[in-house]
N, CA, C and O atoms as a CHARMM CRD file, in Angstrom:
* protein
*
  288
    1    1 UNK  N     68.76200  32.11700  54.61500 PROA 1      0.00000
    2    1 UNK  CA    69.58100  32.50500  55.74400 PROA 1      0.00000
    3    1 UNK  C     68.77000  33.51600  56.55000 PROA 1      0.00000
    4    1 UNK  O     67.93900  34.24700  56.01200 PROA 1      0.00000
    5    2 UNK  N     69.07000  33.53700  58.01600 PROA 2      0.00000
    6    2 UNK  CA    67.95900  34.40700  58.58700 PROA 2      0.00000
    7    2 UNK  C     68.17500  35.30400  58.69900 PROA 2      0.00000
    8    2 UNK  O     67.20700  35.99500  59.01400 PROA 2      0.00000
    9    3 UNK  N     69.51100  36.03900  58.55900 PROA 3      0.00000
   10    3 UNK  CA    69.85200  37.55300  58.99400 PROA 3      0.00000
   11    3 UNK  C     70.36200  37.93000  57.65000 PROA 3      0.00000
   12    3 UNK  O     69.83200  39.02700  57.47600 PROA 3      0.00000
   13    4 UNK  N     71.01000  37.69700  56.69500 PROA 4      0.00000
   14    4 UNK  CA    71.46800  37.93200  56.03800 PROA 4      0.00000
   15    4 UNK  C     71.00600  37.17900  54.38000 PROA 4      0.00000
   16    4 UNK  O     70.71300  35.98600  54.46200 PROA 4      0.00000
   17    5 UNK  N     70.94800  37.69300  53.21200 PROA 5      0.00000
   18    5 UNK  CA    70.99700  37.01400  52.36600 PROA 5      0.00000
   19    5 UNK  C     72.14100  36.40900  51.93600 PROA 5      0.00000
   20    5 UNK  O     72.96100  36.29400  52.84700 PROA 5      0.00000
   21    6 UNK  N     72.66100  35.78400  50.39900 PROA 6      0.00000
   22    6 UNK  CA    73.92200  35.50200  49.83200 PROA 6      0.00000
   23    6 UNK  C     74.51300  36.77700  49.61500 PROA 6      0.00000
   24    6 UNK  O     75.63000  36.88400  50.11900 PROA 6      0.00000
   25    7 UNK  N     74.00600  37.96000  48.89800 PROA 7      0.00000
   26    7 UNK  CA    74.86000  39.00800  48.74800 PROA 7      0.00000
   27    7 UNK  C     74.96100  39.82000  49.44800 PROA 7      0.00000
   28    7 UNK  O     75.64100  40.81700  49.20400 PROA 7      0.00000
   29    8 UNK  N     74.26200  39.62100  50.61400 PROA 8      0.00000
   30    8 UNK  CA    74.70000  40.51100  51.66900 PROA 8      0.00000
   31    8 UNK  C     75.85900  39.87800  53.35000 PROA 8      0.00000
   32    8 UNK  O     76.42500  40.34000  54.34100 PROA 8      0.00000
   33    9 UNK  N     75.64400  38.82600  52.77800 PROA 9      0.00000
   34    9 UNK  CA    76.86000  37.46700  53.72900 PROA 9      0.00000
   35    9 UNK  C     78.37200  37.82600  52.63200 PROA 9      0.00000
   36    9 UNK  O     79.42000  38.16400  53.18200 PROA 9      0.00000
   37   10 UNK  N     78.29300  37.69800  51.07200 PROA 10     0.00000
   38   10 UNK  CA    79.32000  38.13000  50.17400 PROA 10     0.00000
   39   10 UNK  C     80.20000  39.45800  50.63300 PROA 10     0.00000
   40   10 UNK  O     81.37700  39.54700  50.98300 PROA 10     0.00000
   41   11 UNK  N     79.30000  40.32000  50.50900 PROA 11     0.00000
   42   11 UNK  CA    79.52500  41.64800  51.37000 PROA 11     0.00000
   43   11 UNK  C     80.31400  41.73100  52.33100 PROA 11     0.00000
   44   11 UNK  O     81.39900  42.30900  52.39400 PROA 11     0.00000
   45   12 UNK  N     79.72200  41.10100  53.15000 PROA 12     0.00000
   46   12 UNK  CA    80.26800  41.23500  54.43100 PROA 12     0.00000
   47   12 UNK  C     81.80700  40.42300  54.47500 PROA 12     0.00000
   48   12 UNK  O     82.87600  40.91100  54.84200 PROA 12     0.00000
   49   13 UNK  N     81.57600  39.19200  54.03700 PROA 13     0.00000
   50   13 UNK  CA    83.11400  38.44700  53.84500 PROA 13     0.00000
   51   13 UNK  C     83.95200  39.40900  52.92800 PROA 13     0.00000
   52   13 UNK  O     85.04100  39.80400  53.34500 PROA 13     0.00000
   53   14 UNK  N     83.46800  39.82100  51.64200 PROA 14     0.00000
   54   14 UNK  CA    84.40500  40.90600  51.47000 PROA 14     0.00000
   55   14 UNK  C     85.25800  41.78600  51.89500 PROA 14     0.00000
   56   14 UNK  O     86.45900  41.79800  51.62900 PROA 14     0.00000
   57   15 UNK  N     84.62200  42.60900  52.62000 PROA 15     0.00000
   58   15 UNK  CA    84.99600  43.85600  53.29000 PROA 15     0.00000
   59   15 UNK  C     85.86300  43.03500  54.45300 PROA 15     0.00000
   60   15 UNK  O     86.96900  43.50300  54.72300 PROA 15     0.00000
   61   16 UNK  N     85.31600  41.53400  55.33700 PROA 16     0.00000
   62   16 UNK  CA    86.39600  41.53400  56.54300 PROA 16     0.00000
   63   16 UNK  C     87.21000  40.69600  56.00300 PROA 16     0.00000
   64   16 UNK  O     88.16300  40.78000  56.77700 PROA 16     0.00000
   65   17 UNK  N     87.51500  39.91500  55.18300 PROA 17     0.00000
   66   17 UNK  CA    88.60300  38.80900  54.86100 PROA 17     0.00000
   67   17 UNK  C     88.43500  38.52700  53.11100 PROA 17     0.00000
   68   17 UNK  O     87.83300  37.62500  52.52900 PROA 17     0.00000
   69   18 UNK  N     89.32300  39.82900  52.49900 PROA 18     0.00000
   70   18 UNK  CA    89.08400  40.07100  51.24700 PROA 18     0.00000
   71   18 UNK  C     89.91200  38.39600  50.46900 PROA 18     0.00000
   72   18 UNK  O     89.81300  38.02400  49.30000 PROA 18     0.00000
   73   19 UNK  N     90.35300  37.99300  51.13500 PROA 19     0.00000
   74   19 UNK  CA    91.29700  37.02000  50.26200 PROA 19     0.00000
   75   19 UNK  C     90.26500  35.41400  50.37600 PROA 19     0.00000
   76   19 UNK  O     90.52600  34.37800  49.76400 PROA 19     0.00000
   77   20 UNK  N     89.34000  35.58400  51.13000 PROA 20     0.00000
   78   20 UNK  CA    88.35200  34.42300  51.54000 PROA 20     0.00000
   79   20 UNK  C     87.74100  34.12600  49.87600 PROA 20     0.00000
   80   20 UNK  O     87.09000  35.11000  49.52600 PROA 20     0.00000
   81   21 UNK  N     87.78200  33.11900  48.86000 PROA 21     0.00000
   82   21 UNK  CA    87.14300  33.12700  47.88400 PROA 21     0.00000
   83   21 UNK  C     85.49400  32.64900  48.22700 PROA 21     0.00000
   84   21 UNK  O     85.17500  31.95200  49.19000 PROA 21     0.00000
   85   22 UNK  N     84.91700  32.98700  47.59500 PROA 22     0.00000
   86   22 UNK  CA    83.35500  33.26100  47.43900 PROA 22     0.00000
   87   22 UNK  C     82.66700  32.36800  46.17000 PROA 22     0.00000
   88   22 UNK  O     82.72700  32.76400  45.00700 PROA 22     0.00000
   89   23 UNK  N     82.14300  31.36700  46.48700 PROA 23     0.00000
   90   23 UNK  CA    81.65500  30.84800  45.68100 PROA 23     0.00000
   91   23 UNK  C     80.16800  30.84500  46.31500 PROA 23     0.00000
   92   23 UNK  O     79.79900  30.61300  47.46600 PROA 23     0.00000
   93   24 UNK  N     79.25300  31.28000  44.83200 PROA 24     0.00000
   94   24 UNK  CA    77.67300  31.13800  44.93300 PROA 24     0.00000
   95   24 UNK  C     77.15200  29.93200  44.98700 PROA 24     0.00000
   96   24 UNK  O     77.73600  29.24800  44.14700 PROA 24     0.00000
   97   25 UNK  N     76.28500  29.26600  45.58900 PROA 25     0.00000
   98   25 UNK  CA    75.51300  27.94800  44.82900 PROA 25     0.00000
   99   25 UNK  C     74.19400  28.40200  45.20100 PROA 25     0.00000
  100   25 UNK  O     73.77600  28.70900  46.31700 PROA 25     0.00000
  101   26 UNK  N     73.49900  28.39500  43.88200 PROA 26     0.00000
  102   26 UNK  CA    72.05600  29.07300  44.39000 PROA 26     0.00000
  103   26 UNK  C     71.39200  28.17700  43.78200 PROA 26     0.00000
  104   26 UNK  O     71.87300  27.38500  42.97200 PROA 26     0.00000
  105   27 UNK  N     70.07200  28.24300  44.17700 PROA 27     0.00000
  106   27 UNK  CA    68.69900  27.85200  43.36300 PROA 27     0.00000
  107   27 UNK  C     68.44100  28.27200  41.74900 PROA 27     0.00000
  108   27 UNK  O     67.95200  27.97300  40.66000 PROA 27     0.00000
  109   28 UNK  N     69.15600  29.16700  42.51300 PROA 28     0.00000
  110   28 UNK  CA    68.08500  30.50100  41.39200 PROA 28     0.00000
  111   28 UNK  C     69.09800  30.60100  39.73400 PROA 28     0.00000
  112   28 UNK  O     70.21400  31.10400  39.86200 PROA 28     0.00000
  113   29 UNK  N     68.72900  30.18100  38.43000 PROA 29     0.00000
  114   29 UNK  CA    69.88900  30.23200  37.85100 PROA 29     0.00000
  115   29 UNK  C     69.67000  31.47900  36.78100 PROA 29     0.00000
  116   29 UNK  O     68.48700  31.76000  36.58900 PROA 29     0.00000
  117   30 UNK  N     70.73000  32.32700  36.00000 PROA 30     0.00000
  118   30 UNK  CA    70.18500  32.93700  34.99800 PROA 30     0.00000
  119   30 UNK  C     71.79600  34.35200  35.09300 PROA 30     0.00000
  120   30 UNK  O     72.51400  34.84900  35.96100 PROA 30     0.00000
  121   31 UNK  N     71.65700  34.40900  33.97300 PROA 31     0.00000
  122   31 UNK  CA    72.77700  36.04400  33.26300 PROA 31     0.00000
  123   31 UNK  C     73.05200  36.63700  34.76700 PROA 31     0.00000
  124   31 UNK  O     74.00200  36.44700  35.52600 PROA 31     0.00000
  125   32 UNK  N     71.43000  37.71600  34.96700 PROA 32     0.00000
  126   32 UNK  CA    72.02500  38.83100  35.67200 PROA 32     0.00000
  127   32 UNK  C     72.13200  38.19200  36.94200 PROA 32     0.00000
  128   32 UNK  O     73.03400  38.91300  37.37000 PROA 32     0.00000
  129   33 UNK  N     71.89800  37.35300  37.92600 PROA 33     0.00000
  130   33 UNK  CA    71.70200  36.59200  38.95700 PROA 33     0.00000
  131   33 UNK  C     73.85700  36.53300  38.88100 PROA 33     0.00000
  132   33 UNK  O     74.58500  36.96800  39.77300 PROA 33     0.00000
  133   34 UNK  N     74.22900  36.01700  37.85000 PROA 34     0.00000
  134   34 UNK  CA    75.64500  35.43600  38.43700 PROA 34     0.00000
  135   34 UNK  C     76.50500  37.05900  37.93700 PROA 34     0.00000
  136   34 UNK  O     77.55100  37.61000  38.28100 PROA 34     0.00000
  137   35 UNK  N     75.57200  37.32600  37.12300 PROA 35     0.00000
  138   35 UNK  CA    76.84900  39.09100  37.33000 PROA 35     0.00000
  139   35 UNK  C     77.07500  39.68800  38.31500 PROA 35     0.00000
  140   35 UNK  O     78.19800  40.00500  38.70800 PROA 35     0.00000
  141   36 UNK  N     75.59900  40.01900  39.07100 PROA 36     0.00000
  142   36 UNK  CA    75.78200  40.75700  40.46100 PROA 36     0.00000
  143   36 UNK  C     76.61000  39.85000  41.08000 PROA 36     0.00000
  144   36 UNK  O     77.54600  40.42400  41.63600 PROA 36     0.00000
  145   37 UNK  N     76.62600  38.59900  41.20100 PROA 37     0.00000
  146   37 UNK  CA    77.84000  37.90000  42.05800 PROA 37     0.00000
  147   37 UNK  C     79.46400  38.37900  41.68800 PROA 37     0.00000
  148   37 UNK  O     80.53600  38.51500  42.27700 PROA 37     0.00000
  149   38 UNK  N     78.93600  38.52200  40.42100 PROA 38     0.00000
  150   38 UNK  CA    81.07800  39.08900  39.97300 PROA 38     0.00000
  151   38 UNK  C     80.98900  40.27700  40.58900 PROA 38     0.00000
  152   38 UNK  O     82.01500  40.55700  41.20800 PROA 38     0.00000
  153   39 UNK  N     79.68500  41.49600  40.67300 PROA 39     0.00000
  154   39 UNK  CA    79.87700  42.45900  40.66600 PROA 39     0.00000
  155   39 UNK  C     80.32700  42.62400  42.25400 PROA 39     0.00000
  156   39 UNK  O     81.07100  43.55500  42.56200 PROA 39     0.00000
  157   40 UNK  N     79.91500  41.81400  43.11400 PROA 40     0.00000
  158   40 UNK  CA    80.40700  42.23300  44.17200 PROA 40     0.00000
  159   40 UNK  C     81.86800  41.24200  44.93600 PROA 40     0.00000
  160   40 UNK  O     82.22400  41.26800  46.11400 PROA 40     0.00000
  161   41 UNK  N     82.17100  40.83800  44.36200 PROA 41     0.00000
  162   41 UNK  CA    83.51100  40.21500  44.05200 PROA 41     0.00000
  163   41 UNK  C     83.27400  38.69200  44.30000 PROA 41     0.00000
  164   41 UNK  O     84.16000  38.31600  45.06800 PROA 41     0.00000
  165   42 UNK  N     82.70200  37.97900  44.07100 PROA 42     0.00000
  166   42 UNK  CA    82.81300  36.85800  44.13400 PROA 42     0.00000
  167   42 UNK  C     83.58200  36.00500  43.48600 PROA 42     0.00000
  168   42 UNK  O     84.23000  36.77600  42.77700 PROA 42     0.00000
  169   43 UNK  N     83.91600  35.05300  43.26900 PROA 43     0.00000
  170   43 UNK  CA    84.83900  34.03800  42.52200 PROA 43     0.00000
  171   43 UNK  C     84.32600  32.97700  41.64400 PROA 43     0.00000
  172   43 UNK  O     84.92900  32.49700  40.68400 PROA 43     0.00000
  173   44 UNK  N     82.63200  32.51500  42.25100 PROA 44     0.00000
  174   44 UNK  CA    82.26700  31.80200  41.32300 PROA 44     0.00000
  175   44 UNK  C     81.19500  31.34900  41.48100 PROA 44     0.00000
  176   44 UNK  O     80.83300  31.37300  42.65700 PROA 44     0.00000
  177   45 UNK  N     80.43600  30.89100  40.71800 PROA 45     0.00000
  178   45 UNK  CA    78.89300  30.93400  40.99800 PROA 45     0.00000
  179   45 UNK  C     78.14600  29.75000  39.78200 PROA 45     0.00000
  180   45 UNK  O     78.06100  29.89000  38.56200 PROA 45     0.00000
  181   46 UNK  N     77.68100  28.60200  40.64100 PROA 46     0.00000
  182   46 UNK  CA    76.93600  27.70300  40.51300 PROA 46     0.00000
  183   46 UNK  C     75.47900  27.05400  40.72900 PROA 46     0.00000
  184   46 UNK  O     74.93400  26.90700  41.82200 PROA 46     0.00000
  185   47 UNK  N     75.08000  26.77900  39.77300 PROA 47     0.00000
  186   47 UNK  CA    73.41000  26.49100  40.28800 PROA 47     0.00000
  187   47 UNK  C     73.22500  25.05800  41.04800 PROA 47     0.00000
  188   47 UNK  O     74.03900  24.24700  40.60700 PROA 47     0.00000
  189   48 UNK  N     72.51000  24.59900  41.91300 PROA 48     0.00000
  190   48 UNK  CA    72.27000  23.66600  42.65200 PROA 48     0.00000
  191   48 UNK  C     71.89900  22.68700  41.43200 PROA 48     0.00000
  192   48 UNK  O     71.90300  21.51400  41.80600 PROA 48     0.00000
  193   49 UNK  N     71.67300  22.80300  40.47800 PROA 49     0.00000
  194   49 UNK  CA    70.99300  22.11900  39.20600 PROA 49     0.00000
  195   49 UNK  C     71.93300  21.24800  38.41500 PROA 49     0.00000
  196   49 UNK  O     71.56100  20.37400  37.63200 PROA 49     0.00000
  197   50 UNK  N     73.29800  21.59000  38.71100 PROA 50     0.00000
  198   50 UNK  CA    74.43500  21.33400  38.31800 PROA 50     0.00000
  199   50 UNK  C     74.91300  20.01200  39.17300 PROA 50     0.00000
  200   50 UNK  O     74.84500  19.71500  40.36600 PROA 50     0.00000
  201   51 UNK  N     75.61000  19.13300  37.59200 PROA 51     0.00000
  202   51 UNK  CA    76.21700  17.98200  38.36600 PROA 51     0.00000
  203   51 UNK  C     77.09600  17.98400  40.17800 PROA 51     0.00000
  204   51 UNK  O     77.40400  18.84200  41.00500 PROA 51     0.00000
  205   52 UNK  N     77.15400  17.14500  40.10900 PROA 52     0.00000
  206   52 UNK  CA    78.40900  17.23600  41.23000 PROA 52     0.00000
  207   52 UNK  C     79.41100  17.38400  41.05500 PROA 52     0.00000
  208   52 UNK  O     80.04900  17.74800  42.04400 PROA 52     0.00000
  209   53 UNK  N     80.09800  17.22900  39.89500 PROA 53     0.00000
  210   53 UNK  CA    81.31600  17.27200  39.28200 PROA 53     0.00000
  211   53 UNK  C     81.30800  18.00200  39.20700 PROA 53     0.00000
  212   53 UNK  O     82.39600  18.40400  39.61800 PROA 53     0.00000
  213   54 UNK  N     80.47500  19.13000  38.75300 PROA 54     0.00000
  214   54 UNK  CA    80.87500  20.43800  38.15200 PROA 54     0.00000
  215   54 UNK  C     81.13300  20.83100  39.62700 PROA 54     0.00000
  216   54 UNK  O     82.35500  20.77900  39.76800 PROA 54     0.00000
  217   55 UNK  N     80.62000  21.15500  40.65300 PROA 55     0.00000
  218   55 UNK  CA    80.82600  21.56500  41.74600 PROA 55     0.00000
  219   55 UNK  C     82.08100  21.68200  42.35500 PROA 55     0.00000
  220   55 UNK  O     82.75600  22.66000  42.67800 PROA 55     0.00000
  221   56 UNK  N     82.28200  20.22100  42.46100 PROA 56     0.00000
  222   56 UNK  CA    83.99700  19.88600  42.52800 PROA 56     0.00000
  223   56 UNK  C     84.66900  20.59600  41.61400 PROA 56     0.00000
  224   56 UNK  O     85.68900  20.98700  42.18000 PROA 56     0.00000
  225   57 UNK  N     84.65300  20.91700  40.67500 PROA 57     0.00000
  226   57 UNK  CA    85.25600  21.79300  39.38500 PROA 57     0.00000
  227   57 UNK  C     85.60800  23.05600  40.25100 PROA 57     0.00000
  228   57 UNK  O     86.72600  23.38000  40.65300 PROA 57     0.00000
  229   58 UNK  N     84.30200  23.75500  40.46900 PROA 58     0.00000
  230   58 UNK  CA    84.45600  24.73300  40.81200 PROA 58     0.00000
  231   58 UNK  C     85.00100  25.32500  42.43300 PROA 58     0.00000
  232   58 UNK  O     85.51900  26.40800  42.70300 PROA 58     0.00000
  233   59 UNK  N     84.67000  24.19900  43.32300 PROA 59     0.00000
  234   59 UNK  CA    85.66100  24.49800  44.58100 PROA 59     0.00000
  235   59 UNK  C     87.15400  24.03900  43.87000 PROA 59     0.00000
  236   59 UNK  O     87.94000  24.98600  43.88600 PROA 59     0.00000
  237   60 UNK  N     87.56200  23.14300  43.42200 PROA 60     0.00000
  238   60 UNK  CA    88.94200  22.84200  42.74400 PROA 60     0.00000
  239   60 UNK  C     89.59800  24.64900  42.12800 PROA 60     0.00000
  240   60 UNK  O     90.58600  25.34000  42.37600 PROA 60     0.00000
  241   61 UNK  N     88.71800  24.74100  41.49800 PROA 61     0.00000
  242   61 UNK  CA    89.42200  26.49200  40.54400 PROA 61     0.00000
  243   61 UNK  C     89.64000  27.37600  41.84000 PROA 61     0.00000
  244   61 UNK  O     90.64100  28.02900  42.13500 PROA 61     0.00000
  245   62 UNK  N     88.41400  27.22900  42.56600 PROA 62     0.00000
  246   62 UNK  CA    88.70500  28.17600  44.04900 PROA 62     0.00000
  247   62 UNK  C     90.00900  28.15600  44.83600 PROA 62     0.00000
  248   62 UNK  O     90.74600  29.03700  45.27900 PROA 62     0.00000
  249   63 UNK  N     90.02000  26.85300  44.84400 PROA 63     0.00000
  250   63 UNK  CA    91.33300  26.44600  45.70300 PROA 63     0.00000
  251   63 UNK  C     92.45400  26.50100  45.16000 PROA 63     0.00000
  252   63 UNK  O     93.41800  26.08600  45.80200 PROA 63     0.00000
  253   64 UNK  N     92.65000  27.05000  43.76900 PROA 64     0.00000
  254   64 UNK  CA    93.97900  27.48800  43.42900 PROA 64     0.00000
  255   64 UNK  C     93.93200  28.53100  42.28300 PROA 64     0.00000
  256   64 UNK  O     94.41200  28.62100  41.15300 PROA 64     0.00000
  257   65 UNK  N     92.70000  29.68800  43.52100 PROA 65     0.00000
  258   65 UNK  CA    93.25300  31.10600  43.38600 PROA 65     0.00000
  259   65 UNK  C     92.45000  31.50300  42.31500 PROA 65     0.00000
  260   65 UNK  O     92.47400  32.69800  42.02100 PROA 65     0.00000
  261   66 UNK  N     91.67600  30.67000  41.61300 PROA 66     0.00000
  262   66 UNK  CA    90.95200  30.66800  40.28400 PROA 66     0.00000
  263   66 UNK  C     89.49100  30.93300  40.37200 PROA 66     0.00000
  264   66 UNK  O     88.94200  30.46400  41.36900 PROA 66     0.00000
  265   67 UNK  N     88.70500  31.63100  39.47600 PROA 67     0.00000
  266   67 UNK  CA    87.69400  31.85500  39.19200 PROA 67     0.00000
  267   67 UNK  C     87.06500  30.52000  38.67800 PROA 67     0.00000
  268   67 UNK  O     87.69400  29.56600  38.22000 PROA 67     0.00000
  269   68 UNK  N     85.52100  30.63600  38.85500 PROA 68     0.00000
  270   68 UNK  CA    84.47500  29.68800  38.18100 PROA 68     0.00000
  271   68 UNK  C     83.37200  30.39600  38.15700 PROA 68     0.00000
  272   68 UNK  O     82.72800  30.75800  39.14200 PROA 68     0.00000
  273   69 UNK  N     83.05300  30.68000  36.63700 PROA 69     0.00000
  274   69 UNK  CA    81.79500  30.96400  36.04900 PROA 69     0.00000
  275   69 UNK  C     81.23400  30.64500  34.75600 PROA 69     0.00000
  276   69 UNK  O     81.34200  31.25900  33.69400 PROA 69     0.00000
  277   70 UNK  N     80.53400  29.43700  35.06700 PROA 70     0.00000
  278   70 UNK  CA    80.07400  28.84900  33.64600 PROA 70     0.00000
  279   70 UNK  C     79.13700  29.33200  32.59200 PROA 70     0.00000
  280   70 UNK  O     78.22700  29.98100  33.10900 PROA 70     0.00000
  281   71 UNK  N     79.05400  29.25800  31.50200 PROA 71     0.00000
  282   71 UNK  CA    78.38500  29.78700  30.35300 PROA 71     0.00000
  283   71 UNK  C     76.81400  29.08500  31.00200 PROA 71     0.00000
  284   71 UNK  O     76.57100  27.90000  31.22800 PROA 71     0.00000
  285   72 UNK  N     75.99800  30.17900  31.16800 PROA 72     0.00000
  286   72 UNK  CA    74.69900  29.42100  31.87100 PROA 72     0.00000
  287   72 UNK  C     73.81100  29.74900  30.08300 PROA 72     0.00000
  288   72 UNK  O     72.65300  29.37800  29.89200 PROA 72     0.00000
């Protein structure tokens, strides 16, 4: 992204539209990578590496209010 990274776009949706759920999909997979995502409130966080299904999984949990964070 050119102005912003993921946790600093997170951030920002935070602070203006706290009820917006936040789901990660990154490249990048590993422990501390999806904590800092809880840590700054996110909802759920997926690696691009991951089926499609799982994906759908995880916008599905989003969309009713639910967390997604898988045992990486």
């Amino acid at each position: 992204m050119p102005v912003l990274d993921g946790f600093g776009a997170a951030k920002a949706i935070r602070s203006r539209s706290p009820e917006v759920p936040i789901l990660f999909y990154s490249m990048n997979d590993g422990r501390a990578l999806m904590e800092s995502a809880k840590a700054i409130g996110a909802n759920g966080f997926i690696t691009k590496s991951e089926s499609a299904m799982l994906l759908l999984k995880a916008v599905g949990a989003l969309s009713k209010k639910e967390t997604f964070f898988p045992a990486l």
